[in-house]
C-alpha positions in Angstrom: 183.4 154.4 76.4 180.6 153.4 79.4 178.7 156.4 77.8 178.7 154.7 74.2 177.9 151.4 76.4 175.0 153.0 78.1 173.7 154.5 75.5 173.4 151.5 73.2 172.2 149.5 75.5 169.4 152.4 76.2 168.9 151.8 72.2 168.8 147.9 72.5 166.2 148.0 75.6 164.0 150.9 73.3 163.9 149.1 70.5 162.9 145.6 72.0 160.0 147.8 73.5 159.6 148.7 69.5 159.4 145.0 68.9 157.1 144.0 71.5 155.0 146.3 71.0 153.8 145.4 67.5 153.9 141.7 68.6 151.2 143.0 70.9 149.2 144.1 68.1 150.0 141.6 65.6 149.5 138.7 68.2 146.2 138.0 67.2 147.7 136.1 64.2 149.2 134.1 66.0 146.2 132.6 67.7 145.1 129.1 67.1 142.0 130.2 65.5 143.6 131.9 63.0 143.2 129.4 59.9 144.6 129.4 56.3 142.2 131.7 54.4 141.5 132.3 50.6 144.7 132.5 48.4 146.2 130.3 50.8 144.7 127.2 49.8 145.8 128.1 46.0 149.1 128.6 47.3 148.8 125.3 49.5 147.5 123.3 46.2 151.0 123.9 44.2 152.7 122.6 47.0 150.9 120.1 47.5 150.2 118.6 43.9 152.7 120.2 41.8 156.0 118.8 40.9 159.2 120.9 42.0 160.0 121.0 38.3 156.3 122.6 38.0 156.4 125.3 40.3 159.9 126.3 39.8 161.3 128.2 37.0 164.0 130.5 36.7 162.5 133.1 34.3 159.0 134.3 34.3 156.2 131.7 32.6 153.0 133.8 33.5 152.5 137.4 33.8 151.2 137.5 37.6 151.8 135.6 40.3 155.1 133.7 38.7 157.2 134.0 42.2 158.8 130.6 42.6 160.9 131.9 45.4 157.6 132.7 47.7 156.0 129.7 46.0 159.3 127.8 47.7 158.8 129.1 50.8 155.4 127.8 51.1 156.5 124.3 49.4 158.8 123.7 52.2 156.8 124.9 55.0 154.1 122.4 53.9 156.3 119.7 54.5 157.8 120.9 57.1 154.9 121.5 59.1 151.7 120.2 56.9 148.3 121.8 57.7 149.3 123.6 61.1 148.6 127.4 60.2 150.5 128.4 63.4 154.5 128.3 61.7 152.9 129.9 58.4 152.0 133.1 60.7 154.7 132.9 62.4 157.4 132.8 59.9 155.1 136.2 58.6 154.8 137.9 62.0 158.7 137.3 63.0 159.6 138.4 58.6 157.9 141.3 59.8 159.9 141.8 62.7 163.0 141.0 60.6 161.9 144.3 58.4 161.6 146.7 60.8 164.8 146.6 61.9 166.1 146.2 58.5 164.4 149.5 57.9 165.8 151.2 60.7 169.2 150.1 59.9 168.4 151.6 56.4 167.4 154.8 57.9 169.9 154.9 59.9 172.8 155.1 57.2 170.7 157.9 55.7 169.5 160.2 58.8 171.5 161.9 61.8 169.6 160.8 64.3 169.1 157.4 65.8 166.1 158.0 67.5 163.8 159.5 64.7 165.1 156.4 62.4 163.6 154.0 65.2 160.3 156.2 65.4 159.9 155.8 61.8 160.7 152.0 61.2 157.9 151.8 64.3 155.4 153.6 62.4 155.9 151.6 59.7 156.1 148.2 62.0 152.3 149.4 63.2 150.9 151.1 60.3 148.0 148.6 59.8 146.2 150.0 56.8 149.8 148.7 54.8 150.9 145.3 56.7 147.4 143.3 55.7 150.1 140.7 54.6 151.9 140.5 57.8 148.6 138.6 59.1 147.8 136.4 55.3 150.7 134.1 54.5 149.7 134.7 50.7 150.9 137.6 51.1 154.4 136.3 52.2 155.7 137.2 48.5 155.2 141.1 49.4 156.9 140.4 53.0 159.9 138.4 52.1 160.1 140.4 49.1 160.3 143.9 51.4 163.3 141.5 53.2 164.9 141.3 49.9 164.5 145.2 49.2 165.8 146.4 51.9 168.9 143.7 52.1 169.4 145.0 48.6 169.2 148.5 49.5 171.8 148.0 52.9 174.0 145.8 50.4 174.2 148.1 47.7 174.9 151.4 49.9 177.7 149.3 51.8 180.9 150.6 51.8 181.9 147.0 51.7 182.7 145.7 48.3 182.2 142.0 49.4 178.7 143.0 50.1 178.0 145.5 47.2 178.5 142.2 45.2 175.4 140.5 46.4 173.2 143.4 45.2 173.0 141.9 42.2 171.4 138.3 43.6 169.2 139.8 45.8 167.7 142.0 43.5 167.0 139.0 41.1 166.0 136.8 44.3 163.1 140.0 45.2 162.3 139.9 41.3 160.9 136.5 41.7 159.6 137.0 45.0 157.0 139.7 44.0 157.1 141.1 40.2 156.3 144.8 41.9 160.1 144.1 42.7 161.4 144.4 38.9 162.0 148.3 39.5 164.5 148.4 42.0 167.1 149.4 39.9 165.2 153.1 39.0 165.0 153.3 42.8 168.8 152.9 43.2 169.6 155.1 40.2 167.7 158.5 41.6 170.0 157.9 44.6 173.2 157.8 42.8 171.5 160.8 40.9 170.7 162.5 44.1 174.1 161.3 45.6 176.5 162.0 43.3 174.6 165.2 40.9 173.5 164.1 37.7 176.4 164.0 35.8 178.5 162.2 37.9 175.3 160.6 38.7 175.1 159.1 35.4 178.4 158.1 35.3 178.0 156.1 38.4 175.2 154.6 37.2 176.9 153.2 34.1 179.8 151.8 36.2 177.3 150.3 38.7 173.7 149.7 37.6 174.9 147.3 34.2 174.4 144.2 36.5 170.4 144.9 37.1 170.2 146.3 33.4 170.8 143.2 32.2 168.4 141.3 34.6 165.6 143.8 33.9 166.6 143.7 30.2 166.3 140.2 30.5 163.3 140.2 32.8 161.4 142.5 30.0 161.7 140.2 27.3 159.9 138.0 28.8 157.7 139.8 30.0 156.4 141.5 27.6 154.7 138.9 25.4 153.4 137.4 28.6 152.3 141.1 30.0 150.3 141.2 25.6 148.7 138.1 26.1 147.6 139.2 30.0 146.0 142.3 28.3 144.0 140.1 26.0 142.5 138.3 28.6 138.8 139.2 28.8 139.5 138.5 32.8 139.2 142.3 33.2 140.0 142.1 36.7 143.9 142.3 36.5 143.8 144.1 32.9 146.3 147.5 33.5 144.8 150.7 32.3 147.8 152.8 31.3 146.6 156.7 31.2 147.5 159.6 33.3 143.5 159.4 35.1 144.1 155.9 36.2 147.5 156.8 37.6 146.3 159.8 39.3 143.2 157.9 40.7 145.4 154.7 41.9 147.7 157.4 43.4 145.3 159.0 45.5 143.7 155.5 46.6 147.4 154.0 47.8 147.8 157.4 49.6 144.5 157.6 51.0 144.6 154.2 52.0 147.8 155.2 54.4 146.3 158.0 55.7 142.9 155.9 56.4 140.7 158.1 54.2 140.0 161.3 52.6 140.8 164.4 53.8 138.1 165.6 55.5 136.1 165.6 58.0 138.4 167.9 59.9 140.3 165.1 61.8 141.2 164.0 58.6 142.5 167.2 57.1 144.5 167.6 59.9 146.5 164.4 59.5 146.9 165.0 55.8 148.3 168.7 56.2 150.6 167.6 58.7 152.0 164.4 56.4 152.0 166.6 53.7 154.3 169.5 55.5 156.3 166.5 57.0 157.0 165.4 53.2 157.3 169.1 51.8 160.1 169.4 54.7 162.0 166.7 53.7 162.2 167.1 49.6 163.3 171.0 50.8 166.1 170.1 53.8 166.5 166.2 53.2 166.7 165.5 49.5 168.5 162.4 49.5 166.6 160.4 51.6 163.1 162.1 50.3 163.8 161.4 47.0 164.8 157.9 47.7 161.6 157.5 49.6 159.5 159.2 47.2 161.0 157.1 44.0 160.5 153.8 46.5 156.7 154.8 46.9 156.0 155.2 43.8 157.8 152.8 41.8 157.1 149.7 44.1 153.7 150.6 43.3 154.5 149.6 40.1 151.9 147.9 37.9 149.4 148.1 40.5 148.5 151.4 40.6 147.1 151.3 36.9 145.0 148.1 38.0 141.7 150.4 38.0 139.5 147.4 38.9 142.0 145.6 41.7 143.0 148.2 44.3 143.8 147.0 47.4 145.9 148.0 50.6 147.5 144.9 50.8 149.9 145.8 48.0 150.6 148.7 49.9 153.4 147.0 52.6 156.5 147.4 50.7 155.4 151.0 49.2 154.9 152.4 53.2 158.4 151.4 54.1 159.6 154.0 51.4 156.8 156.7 52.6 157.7 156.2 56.0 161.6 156.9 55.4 160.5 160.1 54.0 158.4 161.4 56.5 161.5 160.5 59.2 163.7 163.0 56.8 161.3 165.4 56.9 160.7 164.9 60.6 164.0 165.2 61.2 165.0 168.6 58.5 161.9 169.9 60.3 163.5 169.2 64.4 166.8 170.8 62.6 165.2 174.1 61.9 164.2 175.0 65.7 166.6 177.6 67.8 166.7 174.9 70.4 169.7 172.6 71.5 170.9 169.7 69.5 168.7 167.5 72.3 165.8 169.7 72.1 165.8 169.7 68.4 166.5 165.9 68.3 163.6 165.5 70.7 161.2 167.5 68.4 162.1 166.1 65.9 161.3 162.5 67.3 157.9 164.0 68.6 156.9 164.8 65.4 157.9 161.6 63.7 155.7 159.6 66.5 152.7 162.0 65.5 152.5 158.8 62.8 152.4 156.5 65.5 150.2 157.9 68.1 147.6 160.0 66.5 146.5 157.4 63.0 143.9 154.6 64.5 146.0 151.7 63.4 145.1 150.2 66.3 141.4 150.2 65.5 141.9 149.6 62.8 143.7 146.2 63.4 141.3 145.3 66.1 138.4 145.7 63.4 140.6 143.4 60.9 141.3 141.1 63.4 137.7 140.6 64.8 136.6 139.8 60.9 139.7 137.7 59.9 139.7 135.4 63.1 135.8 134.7 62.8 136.0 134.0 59.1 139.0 132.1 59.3 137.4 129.8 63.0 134.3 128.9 60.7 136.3 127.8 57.6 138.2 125.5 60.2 134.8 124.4 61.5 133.3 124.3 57.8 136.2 122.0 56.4 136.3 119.5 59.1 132.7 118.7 59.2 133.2 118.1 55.5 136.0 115.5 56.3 134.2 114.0 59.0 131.4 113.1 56.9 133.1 112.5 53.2 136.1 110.0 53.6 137.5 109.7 50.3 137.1 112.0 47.0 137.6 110.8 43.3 139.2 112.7 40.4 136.3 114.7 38.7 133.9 114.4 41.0 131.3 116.8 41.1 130.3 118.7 44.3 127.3 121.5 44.3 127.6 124.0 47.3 124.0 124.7 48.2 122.6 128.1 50.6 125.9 129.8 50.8 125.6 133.3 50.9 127.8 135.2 49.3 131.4 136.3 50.4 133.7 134.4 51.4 134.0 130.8 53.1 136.4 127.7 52.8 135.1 126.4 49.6 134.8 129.9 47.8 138.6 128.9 46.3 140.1 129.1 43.0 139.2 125.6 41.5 138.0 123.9 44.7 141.7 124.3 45.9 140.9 123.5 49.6 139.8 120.1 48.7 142.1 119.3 46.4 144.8 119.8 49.3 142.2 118.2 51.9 142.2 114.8 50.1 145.5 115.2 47.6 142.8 115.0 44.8 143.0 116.9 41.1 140.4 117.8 39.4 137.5 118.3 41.1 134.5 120.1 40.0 133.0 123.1 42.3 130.0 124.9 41.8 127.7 127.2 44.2 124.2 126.3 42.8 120.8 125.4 44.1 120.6 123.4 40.8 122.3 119.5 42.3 121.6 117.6 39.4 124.5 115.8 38.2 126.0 116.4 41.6 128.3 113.2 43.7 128.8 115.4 46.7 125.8 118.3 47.8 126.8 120.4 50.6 124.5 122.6 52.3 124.6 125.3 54.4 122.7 125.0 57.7 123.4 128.0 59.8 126.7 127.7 60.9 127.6 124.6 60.0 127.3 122.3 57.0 125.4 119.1 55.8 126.7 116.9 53.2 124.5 114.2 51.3 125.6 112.0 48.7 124.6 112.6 45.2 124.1 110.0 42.0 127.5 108.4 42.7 129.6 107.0 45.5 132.8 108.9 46.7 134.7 105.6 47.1 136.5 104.0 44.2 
């Protein structure tokens, strides 16, 4: 009995180290320079100006970015806390938190060993080239919607039938968090496949699955006219490309993009070869959990991954979780294999899982991210109040012509002038970056780093 007491609390003390230390990289975000940036003020504009009845809706109305429950999330952090950035990261830094040790309770059902599942929920807690959103609370749909995933996945493996019931709610809950979400329910059926064989398999799944088949049943007829219309769009951007060269090409971008580049130069190759034998090891010695991992990766990808013209890592957060469990089963099949004790095999095994953590420049890599979010984000702070210190009042419609901003982002760079609609509670304005000001109320110029604005044909006060 003391040694079960000493050794969990020898777990609890390693694992706040776990936690601490990706709050130590992370903590960045949580500095007061850190502003709202980009899709935030889009976000921050239905909060602000739409209705509840607008921004909520139980089934889908659009084809991207219909996630009420995120949308809700922001809503009531708004007006909990208005235009303080500060809680936003927050809640996304401590969700993030709230994951990893969802994950390693996850791997832990599914592995032998507790230390390689905490070595592998770390890796994923520090991966940086996947948890963009942990630092970007428009990204808190992917975040929350990993919390969902995982609750559903600990839920539906529960031997608890009280808690097997809530599957069902939390899948629908992650559905309209994040629409990559929608194929949870092939995830869980290759493990009942994997699980059970795949007769029994099948079986199983028919006794269990007919909940989510009627929610993605459901879910795909509505979906589909909206996902037609999408493809009409001449927005190109978003369009899905569906042929086996755009899958294979988005496939070796998300993977890539974990591995934080090709394979080569030799560095390179090295990591690859070694994730690659790591993953080889556990579809050979560690099926279950491989297979689960590898049908997570993939299928979380979802839609994405045939978006030829809109790749980008920060869809990859809840995809790396899955990867990650994987290479802890291979880690772990691989430590099995030695002619060592069960502690020397246990310690290889762990070892090899933290070549993830300790030999991939995530670090650098978040510094580098860091340096370029906090200095965009300081000067958008900077950029907006100047503009309220010298314009007190807007009027619907009125016309404002940026002037000398280069190109890239800044503040005003936002889907329909968002950050001034939230600014002054305002809708519709009329945003344009031109050196043509004709016509203009409001002319905003860019004077090194800071801003000038000078009236235009018609006074901002009504």
């Amino acid at each position: 009995m003391a040694t079960e007491r000493r050794q969990a609390a020898l777990r609890a003390a390693a694992w706040s180290l776990a936690l601490i230390y990706v709050w130590w990289m992370l903590r960045w975000s949580v500095r007061p320079e850190h502003y709202f940036f980009a899709d935030d003020w889009d976000w921050l504009y239905r909060a602000v100006l739409l209705t509840w009845q607008e921004q909520t809706s139980v089934l889908p109305r659009w084809a991207f970015n219909d996630r009420p429950v995120g949308a809700l999330i922001f809503r009531g952090m708004y007006h909990v806390f208005g235009l303080n950035p500060l809680p936003f990261h927050w809640l996304c830094l401590l969700l993030h938190l709230l994951n990893m040790t969802l994950l390693l309770r996850l791997t832990r059902r599914l592995l032998n060993s507790w230390w390689v599942s905490a070595a592998g929920a770390l890796a994923y807690g520090v991966w940086s080239a996947a948890n963009m959103g942990v630092s970007w609370m428009a990204d808190i749909f992917d975040v929350f919607g990993e919390t969902m995933i995982l609750l559903c996945l600990l839920s539906f493996l529960s031997p608890r039938r009280g808690l097997r019931a809530l599957t069902p709610l939390l899948y629908f809950l992650a559905a309209r968090t994040k629409e990559a979400t929608i194929g949870l329910p092939a995830v869980l059926l290759v493990w009942l496949l994997v699980e059970h064989g795949w007769h029994a398999g099948w079986r199983q799944a028919a006794r269990r699955l007919w909940p989510y088949a009627i929610i993605v049943l459901v879910l795909v007829v509505v979906y589909a006219p909206l996902a037609v219309q999408h493809q009409a769009s001449p927005d190109k951007t978003y369009r899905m490309e569906i042929t086996p060269r755009v899958y294979i090409e988005g496939m070796y971008f998300y993977f890539s993009t974990m591995m934080y580049g090709r394979p080569w130069p030799f560095g390179r190759l090295i990591r690859w070869l070694v994730t690659l034998a790591v993953m080889a090891a556990a579809l050979r010695w560690r099926p279950r959990p491989a297979l689960l991992g590898a049908a997570g990766f993939v299928v979380f990808l979802g839609p994405v991954i045939f978006m030829a013209r809109q790749r980008e890592q920060l869809y990859l957060y809840i995809p790396a979780s899955f990867l990650v469990l994987m290479l802890a089963a291979g880690a772990e099949a691989a430590g099995e294999r030695l002619q060592s004790s069960a502690a020397g095999r246990e310690l290889a095994a762990v070892v090899l899982m933290l070549f993830f953590v300790v030999t991939l420049p995530h670090l650098a890599h978040m510094q580098t991210r860091a340096k370029w979010m906090l200095e965009e984000t300081a000067q958008a702070r900077v950029d907006l109040e100047a503009f309220r210190s010298q314009v007190r009042t807007l009027h619907d419609n009125a016309r404002i012509v940026m002037v000398g901003f280069p190109e890239g982002y800044n503040v005003f760079r936002t889907p329909g002038c968002s950050v001034l609609k939230v600014a002054y509670h305002v809708d519709p304005l009329n945003c344009t970056f031109s050196e043509d000001t004709s016509g203009a109320d409001l002319v905003v110029t860019r004077r090194g780093k800071g801003i000038e604005v000078r009236q235009g044909l018609f006074p901002m006060t009504r």
